[in-house]
VOFIDREN-556742 format. One line per field, with one value per residue (C-alpha): chain; residue number from 1; z, x, y; residue in three letters. Coordinates in Angstrom, 2 decimals. Each point is the difference from the previous one (the first is absolute). Example, Ala and Ser with C-alpha at 12.3 -4.5 7.8 and 13.67 -1.06 7.14 Angstrom:
VOFIDREN-556742
ch = A; A
i = 1; 2
zz = 7.80; -0.66
xx = 12.30; 1.37
yy = -4.50; 3.44
aa = ala; ser
This chain:
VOFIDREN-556742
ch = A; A; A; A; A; A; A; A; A; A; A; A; A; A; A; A; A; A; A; A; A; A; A; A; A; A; A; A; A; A; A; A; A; A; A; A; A; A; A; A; A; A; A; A; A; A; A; A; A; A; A; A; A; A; A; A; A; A; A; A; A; A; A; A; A; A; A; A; A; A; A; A; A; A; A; A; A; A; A; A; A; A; A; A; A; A; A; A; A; A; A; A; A; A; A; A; A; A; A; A; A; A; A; A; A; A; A; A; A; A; A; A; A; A; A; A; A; A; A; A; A; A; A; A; A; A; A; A; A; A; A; A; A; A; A; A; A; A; A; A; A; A; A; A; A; A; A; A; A; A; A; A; A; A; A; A; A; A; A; A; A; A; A; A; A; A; A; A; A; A; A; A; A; A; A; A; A; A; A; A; A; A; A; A; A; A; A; A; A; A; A; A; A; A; A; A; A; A; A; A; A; A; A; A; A; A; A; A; A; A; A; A; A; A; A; A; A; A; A; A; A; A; A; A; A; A; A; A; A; A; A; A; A; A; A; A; A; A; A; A; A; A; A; A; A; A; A; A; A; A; A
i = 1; 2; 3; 4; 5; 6; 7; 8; 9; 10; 11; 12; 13; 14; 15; 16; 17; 18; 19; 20; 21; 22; 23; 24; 25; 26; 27; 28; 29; 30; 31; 32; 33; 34; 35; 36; 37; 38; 39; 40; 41; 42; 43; 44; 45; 46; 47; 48; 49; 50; 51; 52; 53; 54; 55; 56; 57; 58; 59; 60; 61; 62; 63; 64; 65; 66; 67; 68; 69; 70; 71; 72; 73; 74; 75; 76; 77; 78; 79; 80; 81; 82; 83; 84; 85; 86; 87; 88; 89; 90; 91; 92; 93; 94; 95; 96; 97; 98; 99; 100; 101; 102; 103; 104; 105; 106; 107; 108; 109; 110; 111; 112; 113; 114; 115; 116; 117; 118; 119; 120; 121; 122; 123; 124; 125; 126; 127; 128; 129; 130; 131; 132; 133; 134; 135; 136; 137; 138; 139; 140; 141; 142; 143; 144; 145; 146; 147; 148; 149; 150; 151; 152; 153; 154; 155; 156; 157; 158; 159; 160; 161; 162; 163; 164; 165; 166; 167; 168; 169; 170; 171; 172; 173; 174; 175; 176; 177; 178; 179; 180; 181; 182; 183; 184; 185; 186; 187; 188; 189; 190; 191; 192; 193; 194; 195; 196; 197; 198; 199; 200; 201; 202; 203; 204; 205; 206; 207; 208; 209; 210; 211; 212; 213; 214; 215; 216; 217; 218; 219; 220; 221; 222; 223; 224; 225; 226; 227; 228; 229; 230; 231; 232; 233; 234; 235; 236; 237; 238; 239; 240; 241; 242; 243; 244; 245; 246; 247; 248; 249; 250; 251
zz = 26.74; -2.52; -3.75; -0.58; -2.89; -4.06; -1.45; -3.66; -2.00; -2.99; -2.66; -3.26; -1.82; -3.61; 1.40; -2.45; 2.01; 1.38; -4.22; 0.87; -2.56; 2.40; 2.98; 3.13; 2.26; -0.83; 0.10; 2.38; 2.84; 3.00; -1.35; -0.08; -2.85; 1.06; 0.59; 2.45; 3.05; 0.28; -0.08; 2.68; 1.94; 0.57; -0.20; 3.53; 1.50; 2.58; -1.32; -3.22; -1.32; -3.64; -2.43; -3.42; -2.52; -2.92; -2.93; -4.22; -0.47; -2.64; 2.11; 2.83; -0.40; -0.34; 3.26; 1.45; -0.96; 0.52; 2.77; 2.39; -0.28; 0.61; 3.55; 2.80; 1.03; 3.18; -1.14; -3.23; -3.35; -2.03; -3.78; -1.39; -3.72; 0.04; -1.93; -2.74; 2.90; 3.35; 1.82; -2.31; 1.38; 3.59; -0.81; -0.89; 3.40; 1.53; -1.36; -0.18; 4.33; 2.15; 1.81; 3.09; -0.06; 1.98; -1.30; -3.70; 0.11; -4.37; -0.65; -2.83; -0.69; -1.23; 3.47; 1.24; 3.10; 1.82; 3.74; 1.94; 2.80; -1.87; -1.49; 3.33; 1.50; -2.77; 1.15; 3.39; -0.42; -2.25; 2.67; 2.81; -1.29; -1.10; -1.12; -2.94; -3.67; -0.56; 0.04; -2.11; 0.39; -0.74; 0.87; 1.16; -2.94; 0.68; -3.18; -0.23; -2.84; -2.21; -2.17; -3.47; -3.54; -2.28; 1.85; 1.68; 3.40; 1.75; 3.50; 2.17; 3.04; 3.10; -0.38; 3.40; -1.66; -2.84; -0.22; -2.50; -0.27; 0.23; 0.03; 1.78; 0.07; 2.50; -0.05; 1.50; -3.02; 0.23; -0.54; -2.73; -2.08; 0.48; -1.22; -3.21; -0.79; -0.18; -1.45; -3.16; 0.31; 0.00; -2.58; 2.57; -0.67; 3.31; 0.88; 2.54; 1.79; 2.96; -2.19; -0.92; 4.04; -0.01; -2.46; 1.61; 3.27; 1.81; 2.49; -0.75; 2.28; -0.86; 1.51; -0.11; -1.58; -0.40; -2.65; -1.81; -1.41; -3.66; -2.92; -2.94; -2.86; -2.53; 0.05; 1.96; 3.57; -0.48; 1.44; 3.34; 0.63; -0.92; 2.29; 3.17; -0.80; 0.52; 3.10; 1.34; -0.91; 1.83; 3.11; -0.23; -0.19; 2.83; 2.03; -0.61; -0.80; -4.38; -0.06; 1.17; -2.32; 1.89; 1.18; 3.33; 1.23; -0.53; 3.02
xx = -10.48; -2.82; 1.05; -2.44; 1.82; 0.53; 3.02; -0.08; 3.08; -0.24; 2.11; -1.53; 2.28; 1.48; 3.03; 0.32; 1.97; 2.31; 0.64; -0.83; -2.34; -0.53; -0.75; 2.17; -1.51; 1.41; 3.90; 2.46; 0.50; 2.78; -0.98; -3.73; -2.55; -0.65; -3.81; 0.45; 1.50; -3.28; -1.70; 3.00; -1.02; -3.41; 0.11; 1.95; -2.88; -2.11; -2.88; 0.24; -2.24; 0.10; 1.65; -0.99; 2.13; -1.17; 1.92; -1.06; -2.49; 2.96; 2.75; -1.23; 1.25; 3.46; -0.58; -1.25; 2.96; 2.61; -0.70; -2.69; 0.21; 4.09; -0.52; -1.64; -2.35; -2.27; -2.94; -1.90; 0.73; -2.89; -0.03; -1.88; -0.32; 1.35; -1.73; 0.77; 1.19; 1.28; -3.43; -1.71; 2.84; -0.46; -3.66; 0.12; 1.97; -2.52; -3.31; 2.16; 0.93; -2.39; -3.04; 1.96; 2.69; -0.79; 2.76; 1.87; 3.61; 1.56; 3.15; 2.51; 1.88; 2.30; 0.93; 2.17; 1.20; -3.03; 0.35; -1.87; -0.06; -1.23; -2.99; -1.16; 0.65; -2.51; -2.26; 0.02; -0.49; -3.53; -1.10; 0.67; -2.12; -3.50; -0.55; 2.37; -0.97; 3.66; 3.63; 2.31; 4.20; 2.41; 2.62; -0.19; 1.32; 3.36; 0.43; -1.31; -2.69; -1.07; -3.46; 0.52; -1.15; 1.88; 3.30; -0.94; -0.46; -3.32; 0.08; 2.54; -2.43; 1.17; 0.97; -1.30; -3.17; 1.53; 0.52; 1.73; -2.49; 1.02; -1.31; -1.29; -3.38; -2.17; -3.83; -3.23; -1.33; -2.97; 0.82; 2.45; -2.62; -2.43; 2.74; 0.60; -3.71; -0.58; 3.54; -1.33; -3.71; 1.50; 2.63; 3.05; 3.72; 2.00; 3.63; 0.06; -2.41; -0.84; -0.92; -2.79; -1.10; 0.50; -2.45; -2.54; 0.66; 1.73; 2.39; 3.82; 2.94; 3.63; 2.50; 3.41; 2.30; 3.53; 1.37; 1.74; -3.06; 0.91; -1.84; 1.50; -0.86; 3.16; 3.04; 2.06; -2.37; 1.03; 3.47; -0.81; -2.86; 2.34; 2.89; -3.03; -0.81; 3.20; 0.63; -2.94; 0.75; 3.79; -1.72; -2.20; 2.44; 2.32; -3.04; 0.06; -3.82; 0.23; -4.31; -0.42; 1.49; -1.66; 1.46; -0.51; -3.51; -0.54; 0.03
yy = -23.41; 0.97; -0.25; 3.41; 1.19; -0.90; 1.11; 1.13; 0.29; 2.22; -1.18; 0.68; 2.50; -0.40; 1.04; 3.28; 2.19; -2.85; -0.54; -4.18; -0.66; -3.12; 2.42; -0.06; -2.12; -2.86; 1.86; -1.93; 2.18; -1.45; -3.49; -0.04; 1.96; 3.14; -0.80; -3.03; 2.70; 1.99; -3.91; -0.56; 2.43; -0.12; -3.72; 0.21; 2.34; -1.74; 2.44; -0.87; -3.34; 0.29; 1.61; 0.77; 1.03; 1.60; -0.71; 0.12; -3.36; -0.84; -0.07; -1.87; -3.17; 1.92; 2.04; -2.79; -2.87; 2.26; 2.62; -2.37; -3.10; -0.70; 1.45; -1.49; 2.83; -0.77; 2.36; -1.15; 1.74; 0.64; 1.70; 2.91; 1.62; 3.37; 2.55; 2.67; 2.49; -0.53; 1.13; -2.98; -2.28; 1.19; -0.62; -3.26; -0.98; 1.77; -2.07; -3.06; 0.03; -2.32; 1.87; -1.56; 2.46; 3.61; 1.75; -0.12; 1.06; 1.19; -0.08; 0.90; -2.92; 2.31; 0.71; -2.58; 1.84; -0.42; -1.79; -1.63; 2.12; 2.97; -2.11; -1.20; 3.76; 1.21; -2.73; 0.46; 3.84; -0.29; -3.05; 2.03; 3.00; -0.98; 3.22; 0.06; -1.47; -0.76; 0.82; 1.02; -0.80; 2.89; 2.67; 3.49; 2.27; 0.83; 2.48; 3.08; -0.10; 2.80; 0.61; 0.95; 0.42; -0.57; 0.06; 4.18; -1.08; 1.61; -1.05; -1.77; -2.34; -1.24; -3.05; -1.33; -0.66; -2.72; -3.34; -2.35; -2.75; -3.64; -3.30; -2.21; 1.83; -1.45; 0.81; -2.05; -2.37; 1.57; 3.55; -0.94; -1.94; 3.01; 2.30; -2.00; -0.40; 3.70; 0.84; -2.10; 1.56; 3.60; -1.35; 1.44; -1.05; 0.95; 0.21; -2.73; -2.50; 2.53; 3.07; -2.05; -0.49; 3.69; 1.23; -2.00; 2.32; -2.95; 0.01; -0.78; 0.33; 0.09; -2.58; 0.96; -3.10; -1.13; 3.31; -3.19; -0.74; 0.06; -0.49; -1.78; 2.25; 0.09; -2.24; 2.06; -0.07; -4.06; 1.41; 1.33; -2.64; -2.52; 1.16; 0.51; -3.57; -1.35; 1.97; -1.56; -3.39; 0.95; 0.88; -2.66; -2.86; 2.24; -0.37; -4.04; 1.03; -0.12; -0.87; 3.88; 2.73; 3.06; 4.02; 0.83; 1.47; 3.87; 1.74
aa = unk; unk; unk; unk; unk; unk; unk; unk; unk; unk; unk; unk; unk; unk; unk; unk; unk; unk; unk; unk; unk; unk; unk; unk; unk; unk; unk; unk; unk; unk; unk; unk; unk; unk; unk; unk; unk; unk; unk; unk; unk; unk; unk; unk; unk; unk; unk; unk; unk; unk; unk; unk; unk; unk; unk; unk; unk; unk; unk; unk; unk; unk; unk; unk; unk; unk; unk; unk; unk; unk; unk; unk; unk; unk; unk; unk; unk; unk; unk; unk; unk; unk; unk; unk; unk; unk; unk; unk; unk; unk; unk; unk; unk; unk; unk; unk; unk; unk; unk; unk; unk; unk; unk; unk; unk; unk; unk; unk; unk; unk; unk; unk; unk; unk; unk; unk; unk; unk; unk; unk; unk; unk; unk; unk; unk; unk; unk; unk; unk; unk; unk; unk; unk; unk; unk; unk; unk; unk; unk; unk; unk; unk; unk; unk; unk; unk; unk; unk; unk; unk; unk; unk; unk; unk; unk; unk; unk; unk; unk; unk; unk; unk; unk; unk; unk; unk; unk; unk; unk; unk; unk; unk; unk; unk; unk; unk; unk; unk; unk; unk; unk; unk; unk; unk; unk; unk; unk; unk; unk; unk; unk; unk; unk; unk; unk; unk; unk; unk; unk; unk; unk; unk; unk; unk; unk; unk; unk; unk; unk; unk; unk; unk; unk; unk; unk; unk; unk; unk; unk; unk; unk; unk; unk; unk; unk; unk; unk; unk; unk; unk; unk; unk; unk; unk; unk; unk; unk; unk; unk; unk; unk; unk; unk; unk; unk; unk; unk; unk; unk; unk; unk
């Protein structure tokens, strides 16, 4: 099968909300820093030919020694230096994957949850449809949401028509390096990778993915991931099949 896609792994945060001043990435999580399970994941993608994780250009040789190099990934690893915001990280994966590669996939690598399955779904649903720029992996909203100012609520929308945004994002290289070039020219700072595509009038479709799809943002998310890892890694070895921690296709 083609290799068509470059997975970049943002993991460039000071960790100021997680109160690490070494960041979290690095964080045991079931056994294994909390970084190398997004790596794990779409390291075991037949899509996937290279990953890139973006990391600080001082902490590299950390990343690198302790979250890389003491497993025996099949895909190459390559390094990139993150930037002074996460859109200059995601940048820098972005200029830094091969001209080979049709499609870029960025990731948090403060979502260890990720699976296989759902990366390849994403994939498959942007290769399928040529007319689409990229897609985006997330959940319906379940919760009623409410506009307001100040707290006075104005408006009440149906909530058919939101999404909670996830990674992996998956766009075509091309767009995505467009997108970046003019988000610097017009000096723009969006929300995620895709509102960028947006602007630019592209064309982004949402993918629904596993709801366990957590991000790692203050110490106490590392107790549910933790507990889903270890599920996984139950089922797993029930299954006599421990190289494949995965959760079962969405219908």
């Amino acid at each position: 099968m083609m290799q068509s896609v470059c997975a970049v792994v943002v993991s460039g945060g000071n960790g100021s909300r997680f109160g690490n001043p070494g960041g979290k990435q690095l964080v045991s999580v079931a056994g294994r820093p909390l970084m190398t399970w997004s790596i794990m994941a779409f390291d075991r993608s037949s899509h996937v030919g290279r990953i890139i994780v973006v990391c600080p250009a001082n902490r590299r040789a950390e990343m690198r020694g302790l979250a890389v190099d003491p497993y025996e990934f099949s895909t190459p690893v390559a390094f990139a230096d993150a930037g002074e915001t996460r859109q200059a990280s995601t940048r820098a994966g972005v200029l830094a994957t091969p001209e080979c590669f049709e499609l870029v996939a960025i990731h948090d690598g403060a979502r260890p949850l990720i699976t296989t399955e759902a990366i390849d779904r994403a994939i498959g649903v942007l290769v399928s449809n040529p007319s689409l720029d990229g897609v985006v992996c997330g959940q319906p909203a379940i919760d009623t949401l409410k506009i307001a100012a100040r707290g006075l609520i104005s408006s009440t929308p149906p909530r058919s028509v939101f999404w909670a945004a996830q990674t992996p994002q998956v766009f075509r290289l091309d767009a995505m390096r467009r997108a970046h070039a003019r988000a610097v020219e017009d000096g723009f700072l969006g929300t995620d990778d895709s509102s960028l595509v947006e602007r630019m009038g592209g064309r982004v479709l949402c993918v629904e993915s596993p709801r366990d799809n957590l991000k790692v943002t203050v110490p106490e998310d590392l107790r549910p991931v933790t507990a889903i890892l270890l599920g996984r890694m139950s089922d797993a070895e029930s299954a006599q099949d421990t190289g494949i921690i995965s959760t079962p296709p969405i219908a």
